[in-house]
C-alpha positions in Angstrom: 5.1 12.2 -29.3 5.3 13.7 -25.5 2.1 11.5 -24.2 4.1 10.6 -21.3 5.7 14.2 -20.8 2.0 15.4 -20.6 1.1 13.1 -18.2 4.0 14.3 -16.2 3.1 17.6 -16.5 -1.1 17.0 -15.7 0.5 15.1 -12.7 2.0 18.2 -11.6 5.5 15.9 -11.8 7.2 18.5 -13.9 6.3 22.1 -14.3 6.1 23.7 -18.1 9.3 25.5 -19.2 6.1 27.7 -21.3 3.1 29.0 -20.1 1.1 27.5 -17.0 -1.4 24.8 -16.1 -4.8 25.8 -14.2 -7.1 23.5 -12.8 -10.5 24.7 -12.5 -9.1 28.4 -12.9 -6.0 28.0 -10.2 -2.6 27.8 -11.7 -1.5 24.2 -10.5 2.1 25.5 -9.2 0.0 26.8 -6.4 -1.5 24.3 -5.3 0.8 21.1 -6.4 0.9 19.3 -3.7 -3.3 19.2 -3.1 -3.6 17.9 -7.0 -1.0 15.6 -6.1 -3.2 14.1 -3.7 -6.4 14.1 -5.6 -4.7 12.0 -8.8 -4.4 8.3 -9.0 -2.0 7.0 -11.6 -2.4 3.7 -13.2 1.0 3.1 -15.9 1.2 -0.3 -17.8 4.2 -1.6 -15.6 3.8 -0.6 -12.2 5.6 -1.2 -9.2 4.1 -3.7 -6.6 6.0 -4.1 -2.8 7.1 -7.8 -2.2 4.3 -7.8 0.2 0.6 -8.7 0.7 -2.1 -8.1 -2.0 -3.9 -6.6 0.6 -0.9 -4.1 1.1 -0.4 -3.6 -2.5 -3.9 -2.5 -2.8 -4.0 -0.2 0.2 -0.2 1.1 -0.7 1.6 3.1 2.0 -1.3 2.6 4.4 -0.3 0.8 7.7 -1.6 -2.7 8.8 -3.9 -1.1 11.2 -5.8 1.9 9.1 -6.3 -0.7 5.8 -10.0 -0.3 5.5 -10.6 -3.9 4.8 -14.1 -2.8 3.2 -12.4 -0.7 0.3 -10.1 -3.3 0.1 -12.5 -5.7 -1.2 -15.0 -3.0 -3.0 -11.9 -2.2 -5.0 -11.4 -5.1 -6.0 -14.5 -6.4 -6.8 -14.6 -3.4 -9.6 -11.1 -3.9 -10.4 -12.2 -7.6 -11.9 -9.8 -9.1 -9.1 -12.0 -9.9 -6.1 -12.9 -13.3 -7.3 -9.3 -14.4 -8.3 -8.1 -13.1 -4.6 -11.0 -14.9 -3.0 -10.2 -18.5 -4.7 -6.3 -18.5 -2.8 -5.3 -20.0 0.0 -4.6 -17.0 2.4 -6.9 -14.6 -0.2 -5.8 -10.7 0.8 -2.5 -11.8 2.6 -1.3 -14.1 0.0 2.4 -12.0 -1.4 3.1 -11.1 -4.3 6.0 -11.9 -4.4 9.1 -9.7 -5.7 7.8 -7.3 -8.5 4.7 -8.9 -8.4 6.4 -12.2 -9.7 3.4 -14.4 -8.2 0.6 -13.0 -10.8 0.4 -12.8 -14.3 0.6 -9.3 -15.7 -3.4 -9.1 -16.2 -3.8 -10.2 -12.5 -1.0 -7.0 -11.6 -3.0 -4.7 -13.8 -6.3 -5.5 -12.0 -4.6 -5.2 -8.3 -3.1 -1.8 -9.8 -6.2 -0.5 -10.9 -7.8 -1.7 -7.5 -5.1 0.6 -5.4 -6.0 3.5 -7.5 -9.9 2.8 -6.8 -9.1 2.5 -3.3 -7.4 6.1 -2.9 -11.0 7.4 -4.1 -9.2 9.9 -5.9 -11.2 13.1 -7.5 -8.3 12.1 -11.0 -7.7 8.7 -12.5 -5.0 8.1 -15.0 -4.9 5.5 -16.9 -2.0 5.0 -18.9 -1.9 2.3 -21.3 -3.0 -0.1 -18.0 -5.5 -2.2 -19.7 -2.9 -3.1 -21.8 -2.2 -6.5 -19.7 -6.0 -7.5 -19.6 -7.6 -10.2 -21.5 -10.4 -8.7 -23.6 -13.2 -10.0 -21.7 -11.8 -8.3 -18.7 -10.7 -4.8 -20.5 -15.1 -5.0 -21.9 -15.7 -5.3 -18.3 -13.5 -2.3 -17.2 -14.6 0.2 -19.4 -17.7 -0.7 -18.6 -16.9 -0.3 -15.2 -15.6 3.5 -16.1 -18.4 4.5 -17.8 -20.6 4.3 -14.0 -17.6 6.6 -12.3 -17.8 9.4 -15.3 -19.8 11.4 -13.8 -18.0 10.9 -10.4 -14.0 11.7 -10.8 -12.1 12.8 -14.3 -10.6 10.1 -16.0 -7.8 10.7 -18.2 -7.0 7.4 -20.6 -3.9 7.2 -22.0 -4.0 4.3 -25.4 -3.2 3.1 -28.3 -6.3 1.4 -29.1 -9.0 3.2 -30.5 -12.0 1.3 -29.5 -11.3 1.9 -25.5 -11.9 5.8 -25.9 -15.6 5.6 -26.8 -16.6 6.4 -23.3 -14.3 9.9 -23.6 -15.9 13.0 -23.9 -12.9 15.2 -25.2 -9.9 13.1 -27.3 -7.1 14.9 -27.5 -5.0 12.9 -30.5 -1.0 13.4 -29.8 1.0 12.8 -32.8 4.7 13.0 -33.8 5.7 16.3 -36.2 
């Protein structure tokens, strides 16, 4: 029904073969590469490096500028902090290759903790609570309701219950 080509398009990832995109009143073909920066993306199968959670979290940030402190605060609200902390070499424990270590609820919460840890001004969600265990996905958007008023939150679902914390719902359907 085009949720992802939307998403593309919000991400500034594609541009509009009709009309044009403005973010607060600039057209976003101006200023792509800013928004760019300023969105974190969260997909329901994303890509984790054959590398340390610790890397995973802070993605593309070298060993020596990880700040070690939004490491762990990201986690913590991720729902992953206490999972990290109970194994053997905690941060620097690997992932393994695509993440093959960790269950899929596990790879969603260190997903969701790199997109925390960007501090971006956007956060997409799309369909990434999917992997979560109810308990955990209560907790999140729990979680999302204290960074409302902080940073735009676009959530991307099938399930009905986890947009109650939206203030616009857009429903896309097939014609």
């Amino acid at each position: 029904s085009g949720k992802s080509t939307i998403t593309d398009l919000v991400m500034g990832l594609i541009e509009p073969t009709a009309g044009e995109i403005k973010i607060d009143k600039n057209f976003l073909k101006d200023n792509v590469n800013l928004w760019k920066n300023n969105i974190s993306y969260v997909s329901q199968s994303p890509f984790f490096l054959n590398d340390t959670i610790e890397k995973n979290i802070a993605f593309g940030q070298s060993e020596n500028k990880i700040d070690k402190k939004l490491v762990i605060d990201a986690s913590k609200k991720a729902q992953i902090f206490d999972h990290i902390n109970k194994l053997k070499y905690k941060f620097k424990t690997n992932v393994g290759e695509g993440g093959i270590k960790f269950s899929g609820g596990q790879l969603q919460r260190i997903a969701i903790a790199r997109a925390l840890y960007r501090k971006s001004e956007v956060l997409i969600l799309d369909e990434a609570t999917n992997s979560l265990d109810n308990q955990s996905e209560i907790m999140f958007f729990k979680f999302l309701k204290t960074l409302k008023k902080k940073l735009t939150i676009i959530i991307i679902t099938h399930k009905i219950e986890n947009i109650s914390i939206c203030d616009q719902i857009f429903k896309i359907k097939k014609i």
